[in-house]
N, C-alpha and C positions, 0 to 999 in steps of 0.2 A: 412660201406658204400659200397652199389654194383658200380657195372663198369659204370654204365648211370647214377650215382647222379651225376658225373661231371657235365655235360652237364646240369642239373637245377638250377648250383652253380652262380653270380651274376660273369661276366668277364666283366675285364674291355677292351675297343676297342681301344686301343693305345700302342702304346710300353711302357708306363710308368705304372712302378707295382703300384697300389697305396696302396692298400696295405697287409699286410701278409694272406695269404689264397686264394685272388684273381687267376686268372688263365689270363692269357694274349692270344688274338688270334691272331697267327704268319700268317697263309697261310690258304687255303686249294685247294681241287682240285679234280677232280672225278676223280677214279681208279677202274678201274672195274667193272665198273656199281655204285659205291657207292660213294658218298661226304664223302672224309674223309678232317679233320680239325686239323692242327697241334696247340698247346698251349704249354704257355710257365710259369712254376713257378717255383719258388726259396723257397716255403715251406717249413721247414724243414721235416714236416710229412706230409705222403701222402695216405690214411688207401685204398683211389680208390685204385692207384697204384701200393702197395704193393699185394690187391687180385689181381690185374690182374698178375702180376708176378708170383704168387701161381698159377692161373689157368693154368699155360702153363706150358710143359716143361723144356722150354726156361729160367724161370726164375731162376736167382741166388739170393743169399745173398748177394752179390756186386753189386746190384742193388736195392735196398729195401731201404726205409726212414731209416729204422734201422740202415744198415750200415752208409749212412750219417749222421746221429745223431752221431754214435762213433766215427767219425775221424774226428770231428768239432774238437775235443781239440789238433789235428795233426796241424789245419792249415786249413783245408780243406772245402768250403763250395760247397753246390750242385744247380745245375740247371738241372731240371726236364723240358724234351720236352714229353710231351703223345700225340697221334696220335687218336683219335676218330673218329667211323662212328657213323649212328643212333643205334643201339645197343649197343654200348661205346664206353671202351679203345681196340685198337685194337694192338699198339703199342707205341714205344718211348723210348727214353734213358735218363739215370741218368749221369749227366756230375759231375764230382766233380772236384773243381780246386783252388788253393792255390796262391799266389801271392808271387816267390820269388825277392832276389835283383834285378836281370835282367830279369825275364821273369814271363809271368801268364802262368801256364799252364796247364791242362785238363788232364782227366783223363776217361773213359769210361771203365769199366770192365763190361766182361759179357754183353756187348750189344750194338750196340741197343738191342731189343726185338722188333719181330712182329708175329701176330697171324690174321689168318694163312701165315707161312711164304713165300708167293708168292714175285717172285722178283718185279714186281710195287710198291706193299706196303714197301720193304723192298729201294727200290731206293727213293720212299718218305720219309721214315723217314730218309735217308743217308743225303739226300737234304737240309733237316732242318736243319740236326745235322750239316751241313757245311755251313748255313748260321746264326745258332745260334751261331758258334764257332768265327765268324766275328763279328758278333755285340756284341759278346760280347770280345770283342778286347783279344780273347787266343792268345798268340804267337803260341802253337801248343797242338794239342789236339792227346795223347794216346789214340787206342782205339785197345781193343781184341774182337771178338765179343763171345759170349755164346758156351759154352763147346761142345753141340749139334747142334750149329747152320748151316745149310746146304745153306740157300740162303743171310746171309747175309753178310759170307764171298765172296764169287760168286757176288754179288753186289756192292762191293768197290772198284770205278776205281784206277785203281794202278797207273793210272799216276800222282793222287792227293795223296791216301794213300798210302804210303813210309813204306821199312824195317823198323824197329825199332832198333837201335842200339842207343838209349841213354840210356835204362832202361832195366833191366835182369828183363823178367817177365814170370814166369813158360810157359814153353808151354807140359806138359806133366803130365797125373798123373797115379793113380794107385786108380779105384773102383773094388768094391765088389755088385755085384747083390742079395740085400737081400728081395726082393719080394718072394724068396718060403717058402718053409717050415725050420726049425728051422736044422731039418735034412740033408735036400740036402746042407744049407748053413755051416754045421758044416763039410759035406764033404772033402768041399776042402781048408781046413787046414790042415795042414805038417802035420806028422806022430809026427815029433820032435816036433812043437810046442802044440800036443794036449796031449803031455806028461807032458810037461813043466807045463800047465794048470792045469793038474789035479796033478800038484806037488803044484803047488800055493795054490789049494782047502785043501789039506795033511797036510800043511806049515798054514791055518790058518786063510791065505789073505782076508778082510775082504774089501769088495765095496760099499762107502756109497756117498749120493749124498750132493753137498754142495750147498749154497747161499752167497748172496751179505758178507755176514759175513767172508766170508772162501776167499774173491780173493785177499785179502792179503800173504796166506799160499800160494795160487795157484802160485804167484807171485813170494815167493821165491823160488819156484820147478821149475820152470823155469827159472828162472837167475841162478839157479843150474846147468843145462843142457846145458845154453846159455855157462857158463862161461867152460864147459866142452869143450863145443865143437868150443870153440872162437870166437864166432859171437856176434852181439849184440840183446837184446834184444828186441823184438818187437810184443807188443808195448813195449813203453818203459820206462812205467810207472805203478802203482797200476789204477793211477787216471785215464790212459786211458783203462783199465781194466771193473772200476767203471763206466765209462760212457757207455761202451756195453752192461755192465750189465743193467742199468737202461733205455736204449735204446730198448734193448730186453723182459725187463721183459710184456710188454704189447701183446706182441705176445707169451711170453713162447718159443722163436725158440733156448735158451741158454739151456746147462746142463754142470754143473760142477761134477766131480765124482774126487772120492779121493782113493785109494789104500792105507786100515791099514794090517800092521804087526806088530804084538808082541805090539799093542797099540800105535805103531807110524804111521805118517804120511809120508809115503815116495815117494809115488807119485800122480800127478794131471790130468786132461784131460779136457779138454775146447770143446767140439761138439756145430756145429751149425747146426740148422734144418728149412729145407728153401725147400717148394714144393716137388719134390720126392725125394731132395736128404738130405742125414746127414754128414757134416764134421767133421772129426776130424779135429780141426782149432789148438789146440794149445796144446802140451803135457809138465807136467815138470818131474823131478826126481832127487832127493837129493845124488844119489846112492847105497844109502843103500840098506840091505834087498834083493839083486839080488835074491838071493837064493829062498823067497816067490814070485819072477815071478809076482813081483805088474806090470810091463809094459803091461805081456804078458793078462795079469785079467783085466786091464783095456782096454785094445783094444776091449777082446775078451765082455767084460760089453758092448761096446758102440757098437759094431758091431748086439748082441742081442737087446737092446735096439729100435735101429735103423729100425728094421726089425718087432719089436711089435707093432711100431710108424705107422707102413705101408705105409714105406720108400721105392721107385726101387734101390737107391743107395747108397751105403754108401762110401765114398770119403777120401781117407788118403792126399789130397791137393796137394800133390808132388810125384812126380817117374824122376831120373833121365833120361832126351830125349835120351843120348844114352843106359844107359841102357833099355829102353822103348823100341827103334829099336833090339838092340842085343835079347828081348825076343820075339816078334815080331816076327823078320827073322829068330828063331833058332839058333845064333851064340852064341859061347861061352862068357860067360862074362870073364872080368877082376879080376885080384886077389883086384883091388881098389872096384870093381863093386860088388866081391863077399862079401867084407867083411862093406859095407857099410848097413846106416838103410833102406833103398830099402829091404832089405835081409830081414830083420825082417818082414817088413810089407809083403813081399810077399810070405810067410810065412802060411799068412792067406786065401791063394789065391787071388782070381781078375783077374782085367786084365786089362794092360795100354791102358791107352786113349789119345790120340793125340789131342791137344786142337790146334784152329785156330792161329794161327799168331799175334802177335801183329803186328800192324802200326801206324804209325803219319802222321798226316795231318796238313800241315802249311796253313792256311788262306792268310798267306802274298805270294805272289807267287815268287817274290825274294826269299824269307828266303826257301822256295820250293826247288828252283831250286839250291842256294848253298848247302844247306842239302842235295840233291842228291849228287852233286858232293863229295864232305866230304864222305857222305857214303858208292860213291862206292870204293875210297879207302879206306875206313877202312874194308871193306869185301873184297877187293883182299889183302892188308895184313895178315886176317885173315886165307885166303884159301894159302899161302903163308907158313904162319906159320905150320899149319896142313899138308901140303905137306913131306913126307919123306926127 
């Protein structure tokens, strides 16, 4: 579907969805010289959508029908605002929101989205996204906006979107620019780790790719790791595993790869592949076999991979914020810093990325204004405690 089959699709004129596939018309409003038209659906899939996310590079995998289709079995359903002029989709956010004991609440990763990102367009869809977050009775709506996004953090009055201190949500990662050559990118990997590599090649290590069949293995290579490293699982299931997979399979944006030694399966790696960028989303490992350097074969598998794909980035998801700052500024890291998997992955090279802010935005202006209060002391205790 292109970007202006919207706009030929049959919308119903009222706030009442009638039914699955329809588009509802919220507002619109001239900006810029152009009638743009906000819409509102709750479609599970959205093929417009998702290209328009691919065309920009703005767009994430946390914003894609895909990802909604995989955390339906979390809890989670989505509502889809797009923003159209006469040429199409221009903008718009993927709201995902779950209903617990005492609160409904929202979720926006990676967006909004607006193309091109001028602040009018970008204060329009803010505008929607905060009277959609009312009618659709959210108590309060998370939102980070897009890894790259310059004008639509700059757009969000702070006196409505608030710190975020309910939820720990990455604000920092660690990419690899694999747009050149095969060469310039094998560059800037450690001296040590491109030893290690070609010990792995000596040792045997064999990298094969898997399907829907294998994310049970994948499964337990990661509650392997999980159980290593004493966190929990996540996801946190085969089953929600099995619904990414068949979520993804119609775009292909999934690859599962597997690391054999001496005939066993010892480790797994989950990539997701979304516009210009490739994640590593999820890795496991049984521990065995260090020696065959199955982690350091599989990174290095997905990193090439990525880069054949005709990927600008390839994205290991996490880099600790302060050690992010400490490489940054030049300062010595920590002996916790040094010996952390940050180290491994940076290894390969790259270089941290400083993502936007999460905020929340409460609808109710009550619930507002005590959440400030609340929150500013929980950040003078915090700045308290860090204090020498």
């Amino acid at each position: 579907m292109k970007n202006n089959e919207i706009l030929s699709l049959p919308v119903a004129k009222s706030e009442r969805q009638t039914e699955v596939g329809d588009y509802v018309e919220l507002s619109s409003r001239s900006v810029e010289g152009r009638k743009l038209t906000a819409w509102r659906s709750v479609q599970l899939t959205d093929s417009a959508w998702d290209h328009f996310l691919v065309s920009t590079p703005l767009g994430q995998y946390q914003q894609s029908s895909v990802w909604a289709s995989a955390k339906l079995i979390e809890g989670w359903k989505p509502i889809r605002i797009l923003v159209t002029a006469d040429d199409g989709i221009v903008g718009g956010a993927q709201i995902l929101w779950r209903q617990s004991k005492l609160w409904r609440l929202g979720y926006i990763s990676k967006g909004p989205v607006a193309l091109p990102e001028s602040v009018p367009l970008a204060e329009f869809v803010l505008e929607v996204v905060r009277s959609s977050a009312k009618a659709e009775k959210l108590s309060f709506l998370i939102i980070q906006p897009p890894d790259l996004s310059k004008n639509i953090p700059a757009a969000l009055p702070r006196d409505q979107f608030l710190p975020n201190v309910l939820s720990e949500i990455i604000g920092s990662t660690l990419v690899i620019d694999v747009s050149g050559t095969l060469e310039t990118i094998e560059g800037q990997i450690s001296k040590y780790t491109r030893t290690t590599l070609r010990q792995g090649v000596r040792r045997g290590t064999v990298i094969r790719e898997g399907g829907r069949k294998d994310i049970g293995v994948f499964f337990k290579l990661m509650l392997a790791t999980c159980e290593r490293q004493g966190v929990r699982p996540h996801p946190a299931s085969v089953a929600a595993l099995v619904d990414l997979w068949d979520a993804a399979e119609r775009s292909r944006c999934l690859r599962l790869t597997f690391a054999e030694c001496n005939g066993e399966t010892v480790a797994g790696a989950l990539c997701l592949s979304f516009g210009i960028t490739a994640t590593i989303w999820k890795k496991g490992w049984n521990g065995a076999a260090g020696e065959c350097r199955p982690n350091e074969m599989l990174i290095y598998d997905a990193i090439r991979w990525a880069s054949a794909a005709g990927h600008k980035w390839f994205d290991f998801g996490s880099l600790n914020r302060n050690t992010a700052h400490a490489l940054v500024n030049g300062t010595p890291l920590t002996e916790d810093q040094r010996t952390s998997r940050d180290i491994f992955h940076l290894r390969f090279g790259g270089q941290p990325r400083f993502l936007p802010d999460a905020l929340v935005y409460f609808p109710n202006l009550l619930l507002r204004i005590a959440y400030k209060i609340i929150m500013l002391r929980l950040l003078r205790k915090r700045r308290k405690r860090k204090q020498p």
